[in-house]
PyMOL commands that place a pseudoatom at each C-alpha (Angstrom):
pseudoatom trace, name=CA, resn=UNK, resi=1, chain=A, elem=C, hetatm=0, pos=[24.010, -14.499, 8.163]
pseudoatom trace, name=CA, resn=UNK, resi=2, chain=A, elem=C, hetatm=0, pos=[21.637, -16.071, 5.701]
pseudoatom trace, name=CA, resn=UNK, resi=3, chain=A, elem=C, hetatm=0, pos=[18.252, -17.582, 7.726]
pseudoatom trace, name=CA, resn=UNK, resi=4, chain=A, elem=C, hetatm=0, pos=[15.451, -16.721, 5.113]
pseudoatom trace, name=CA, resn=UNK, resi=5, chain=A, elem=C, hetatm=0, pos=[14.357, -14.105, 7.164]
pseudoatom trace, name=CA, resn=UNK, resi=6, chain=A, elem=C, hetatm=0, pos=[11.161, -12.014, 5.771]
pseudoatom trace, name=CA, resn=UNK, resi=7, chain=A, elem=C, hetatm=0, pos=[10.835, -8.509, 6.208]
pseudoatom trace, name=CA, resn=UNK, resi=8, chain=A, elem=C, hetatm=0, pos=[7.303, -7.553, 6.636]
pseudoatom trace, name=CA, resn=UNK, resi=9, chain=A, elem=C, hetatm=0, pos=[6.160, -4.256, 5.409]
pseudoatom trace, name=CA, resn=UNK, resi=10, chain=A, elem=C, hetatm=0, pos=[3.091, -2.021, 4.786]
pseudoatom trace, name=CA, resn=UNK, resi=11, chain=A, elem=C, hetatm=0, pos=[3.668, 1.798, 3.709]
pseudoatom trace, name=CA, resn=UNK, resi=12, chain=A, elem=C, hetatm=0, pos=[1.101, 4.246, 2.638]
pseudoatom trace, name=CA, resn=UNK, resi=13, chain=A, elem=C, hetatm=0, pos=[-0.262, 7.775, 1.613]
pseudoatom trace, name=CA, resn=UNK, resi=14, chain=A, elem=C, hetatm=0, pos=[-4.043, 9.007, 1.018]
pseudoatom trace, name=CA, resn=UNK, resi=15, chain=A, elem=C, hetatm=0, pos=[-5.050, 12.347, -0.388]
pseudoatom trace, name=CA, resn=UNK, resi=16, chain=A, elem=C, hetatm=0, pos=[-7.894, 13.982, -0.497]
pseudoatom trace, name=CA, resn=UNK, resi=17, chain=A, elem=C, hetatm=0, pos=[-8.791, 15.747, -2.980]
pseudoatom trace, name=CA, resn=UNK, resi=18, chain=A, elem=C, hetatm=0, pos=[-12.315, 16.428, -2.509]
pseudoatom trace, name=CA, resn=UNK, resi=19, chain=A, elem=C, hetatm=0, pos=[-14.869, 15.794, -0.008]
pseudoatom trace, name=CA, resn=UNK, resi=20, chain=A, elem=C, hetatm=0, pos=[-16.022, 13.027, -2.252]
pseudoatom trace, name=CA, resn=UNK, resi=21, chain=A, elem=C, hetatm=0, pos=[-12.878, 11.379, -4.071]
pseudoatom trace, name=CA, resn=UNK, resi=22, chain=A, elem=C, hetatm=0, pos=[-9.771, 9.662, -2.279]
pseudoatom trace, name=CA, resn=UNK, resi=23, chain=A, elem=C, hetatm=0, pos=[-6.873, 8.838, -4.401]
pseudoatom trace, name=CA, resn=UNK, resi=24, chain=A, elem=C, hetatm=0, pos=[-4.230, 6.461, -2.566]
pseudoatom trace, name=CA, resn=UNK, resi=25, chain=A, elem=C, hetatm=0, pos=[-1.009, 4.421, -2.685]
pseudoatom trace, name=CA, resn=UNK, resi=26, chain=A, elem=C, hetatm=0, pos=[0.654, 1.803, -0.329]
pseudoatom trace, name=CA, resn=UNK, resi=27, chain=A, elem=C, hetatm=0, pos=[4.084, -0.119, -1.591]
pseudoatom trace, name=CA, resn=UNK, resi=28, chain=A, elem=C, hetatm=0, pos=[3.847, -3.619, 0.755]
pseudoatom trace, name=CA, resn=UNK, resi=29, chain=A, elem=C, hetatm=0, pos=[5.711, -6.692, 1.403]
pseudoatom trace, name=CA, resn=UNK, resi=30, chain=A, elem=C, hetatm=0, pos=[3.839, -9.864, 2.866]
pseudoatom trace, name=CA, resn=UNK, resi=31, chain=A, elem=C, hetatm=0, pos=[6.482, -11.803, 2.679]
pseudoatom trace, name=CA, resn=UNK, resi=32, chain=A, elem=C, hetatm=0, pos=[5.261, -14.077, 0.396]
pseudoatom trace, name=CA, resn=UNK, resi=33, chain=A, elem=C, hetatm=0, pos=[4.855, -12.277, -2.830]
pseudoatom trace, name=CA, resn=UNK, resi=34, chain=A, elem=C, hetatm=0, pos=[7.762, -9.631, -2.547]
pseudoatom trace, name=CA, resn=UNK, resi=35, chain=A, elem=C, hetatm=0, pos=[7.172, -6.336, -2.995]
pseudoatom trace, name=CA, resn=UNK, resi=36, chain=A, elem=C, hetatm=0, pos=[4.070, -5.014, -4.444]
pseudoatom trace, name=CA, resn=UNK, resi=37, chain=A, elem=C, hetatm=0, pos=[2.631, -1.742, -5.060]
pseudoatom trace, name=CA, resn=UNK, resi=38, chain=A, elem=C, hetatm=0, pos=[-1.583, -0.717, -4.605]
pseudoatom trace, name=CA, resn=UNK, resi=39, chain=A, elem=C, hetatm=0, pos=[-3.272, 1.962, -6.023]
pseudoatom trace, name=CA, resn=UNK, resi=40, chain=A, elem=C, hetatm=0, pos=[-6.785, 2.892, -5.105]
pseudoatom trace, name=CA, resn=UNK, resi=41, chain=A, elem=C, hetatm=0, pos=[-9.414, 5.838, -5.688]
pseudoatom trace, name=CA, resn=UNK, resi=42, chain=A, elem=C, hetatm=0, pos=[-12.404, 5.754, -3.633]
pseudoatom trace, name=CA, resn=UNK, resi=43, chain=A, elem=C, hetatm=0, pos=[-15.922, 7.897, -4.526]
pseudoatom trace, name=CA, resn=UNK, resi=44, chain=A, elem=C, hetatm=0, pos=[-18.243, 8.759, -1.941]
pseudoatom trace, name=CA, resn=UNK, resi=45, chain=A, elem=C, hetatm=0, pos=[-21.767, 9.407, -3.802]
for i in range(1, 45): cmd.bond("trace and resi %d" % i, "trace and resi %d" % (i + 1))
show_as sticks, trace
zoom trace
């Protein structure tokens, strides 16, 4: 069965490490640009 079905995806993990930094990661799939992997670290000051 081949319809050019999409899956759509969005999977992710924060830590906190401190009360002011935030380290995270998400692996996603829009279904336009396959699968893709963000990284992000956010400081509160």
């Amino acid at each position: 069965d081949n319809d050019n079905a999409n899956t759509i995806y969005n999977v992710g993990a924060r830590f906190h490490s401190t009360q002011q930094l935030s380290l995270g990661a998400d692996f996603k799939n829009n279904g336009v640009y396959g699968q893709q992997i963000v990284m992000s670290a956010r400081f509160a000051f």
